[in-house]
C-alpha positions as a Markdown table, in Angstrom:
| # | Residue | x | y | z |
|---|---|---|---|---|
| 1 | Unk | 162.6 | -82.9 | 91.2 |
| 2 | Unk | 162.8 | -79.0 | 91.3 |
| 3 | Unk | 160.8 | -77.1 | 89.3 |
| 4 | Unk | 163.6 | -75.7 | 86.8 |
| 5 | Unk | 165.0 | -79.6 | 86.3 |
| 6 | Unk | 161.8 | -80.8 | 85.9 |
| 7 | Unk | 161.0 | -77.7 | 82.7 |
| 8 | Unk | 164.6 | -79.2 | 81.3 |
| 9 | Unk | 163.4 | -82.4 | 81.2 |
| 10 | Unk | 159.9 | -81.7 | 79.6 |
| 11 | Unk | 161.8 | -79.4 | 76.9 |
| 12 | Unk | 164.1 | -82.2 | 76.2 |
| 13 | Unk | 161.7 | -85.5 | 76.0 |
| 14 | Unk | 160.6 | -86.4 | 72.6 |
| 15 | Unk | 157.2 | -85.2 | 73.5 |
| 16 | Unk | 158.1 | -81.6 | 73.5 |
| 17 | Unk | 161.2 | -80.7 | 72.3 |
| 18 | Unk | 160.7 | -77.8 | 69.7 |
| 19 | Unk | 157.5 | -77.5 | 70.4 |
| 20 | Unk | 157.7 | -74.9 | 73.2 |
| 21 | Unk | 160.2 | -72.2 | 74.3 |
| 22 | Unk | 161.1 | -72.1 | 78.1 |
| 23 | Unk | 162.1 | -69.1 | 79.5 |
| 24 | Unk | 163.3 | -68.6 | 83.0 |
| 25 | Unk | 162.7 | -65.1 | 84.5 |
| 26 | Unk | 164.0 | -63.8 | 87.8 |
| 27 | Unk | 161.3 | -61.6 | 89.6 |
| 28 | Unk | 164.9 | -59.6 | 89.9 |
| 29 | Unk | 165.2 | -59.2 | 86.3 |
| 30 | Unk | 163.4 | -56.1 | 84.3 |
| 31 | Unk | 161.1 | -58.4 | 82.3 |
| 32 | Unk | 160.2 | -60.5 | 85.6 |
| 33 | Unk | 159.4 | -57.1 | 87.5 |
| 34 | Unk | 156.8 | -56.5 | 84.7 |
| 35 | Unk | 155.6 | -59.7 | 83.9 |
| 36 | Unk | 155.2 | -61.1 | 87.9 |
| 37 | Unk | 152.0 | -58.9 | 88.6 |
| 38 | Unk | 150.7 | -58.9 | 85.0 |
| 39 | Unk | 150.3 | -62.7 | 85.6 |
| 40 | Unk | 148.7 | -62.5 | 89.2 |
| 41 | Unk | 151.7 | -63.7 | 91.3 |
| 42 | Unk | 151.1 | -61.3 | 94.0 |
| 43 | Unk | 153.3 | -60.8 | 96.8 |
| 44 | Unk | 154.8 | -64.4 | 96.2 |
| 45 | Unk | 156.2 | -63.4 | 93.1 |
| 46 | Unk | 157.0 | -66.6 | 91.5 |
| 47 | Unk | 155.6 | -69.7 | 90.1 |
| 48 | Unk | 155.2 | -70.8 | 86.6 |
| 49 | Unk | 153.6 | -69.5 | 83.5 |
| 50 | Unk | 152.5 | -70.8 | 80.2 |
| 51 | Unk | 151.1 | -68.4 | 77.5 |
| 52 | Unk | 150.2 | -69.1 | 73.6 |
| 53 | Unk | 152.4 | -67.6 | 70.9 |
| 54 | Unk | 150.2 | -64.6 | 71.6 |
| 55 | Unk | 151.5 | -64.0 | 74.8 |
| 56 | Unk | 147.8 | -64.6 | 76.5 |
| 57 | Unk | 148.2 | -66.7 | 79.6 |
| 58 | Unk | 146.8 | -70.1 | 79.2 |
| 59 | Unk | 147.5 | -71.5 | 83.1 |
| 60 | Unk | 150.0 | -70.8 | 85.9 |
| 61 | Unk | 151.3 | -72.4 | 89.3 |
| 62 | Unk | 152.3 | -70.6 | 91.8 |
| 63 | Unk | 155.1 | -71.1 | 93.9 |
| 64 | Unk | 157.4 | -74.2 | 93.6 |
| 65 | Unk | 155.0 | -77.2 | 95.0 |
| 66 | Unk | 155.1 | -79.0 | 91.8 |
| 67 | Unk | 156.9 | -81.3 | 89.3 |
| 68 | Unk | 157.0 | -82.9 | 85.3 |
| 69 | Unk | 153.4 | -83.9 | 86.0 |
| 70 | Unk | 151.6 | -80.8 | 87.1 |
| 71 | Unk | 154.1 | -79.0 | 83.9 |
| 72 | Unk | 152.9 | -81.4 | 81.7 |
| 73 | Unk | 149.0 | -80.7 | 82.0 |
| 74 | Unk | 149.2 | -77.2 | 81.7 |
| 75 | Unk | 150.8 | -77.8 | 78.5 |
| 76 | Unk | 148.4 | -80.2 | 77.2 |
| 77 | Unk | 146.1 | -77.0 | 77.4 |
| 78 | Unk | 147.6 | -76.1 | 74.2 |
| 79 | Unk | 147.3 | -79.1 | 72.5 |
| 80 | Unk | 143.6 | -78.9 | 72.8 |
């Protein structure tokens, strides 16, 4: 499953539907040109983020090697 399907899914399932807000930003886009080296992406530029209500980041994976699964326990972080 690619990475964007697999953040539908997760925003979709009962788990986690209004619970979170996913928000996809292109390293192209203004906010993505700012955000990319605030969160530590390097010259990879892209990955996912996850940040509290504050903004803070919480956890990150970089690049595109992962699925539902990987998602999922990063956002059981802020459940804790």
């Amino acid at each position: 499953m690619k990475v964007v399907a697999a953040v539908r899914s997760l925003a979709e399932s009962a788990e986690w539907k209004g619970k979170f807000d996913f928000v996809v930003r292109p390293v192209t886009s203004e906010e993505g040109r700012i955000e990319a080296p605030r969160m530590g992406f390097g010259a990879a530029k892209h990955g996912l983020v996850l940040v509290d209500g504050n903004g803070k980041l919480v956890d990150k994976l970089d690049g595109h090697a992962f699925g539902a699964a990987e998602i999922e326990s990063c956002m059981k972080k802020l459940k804790q």
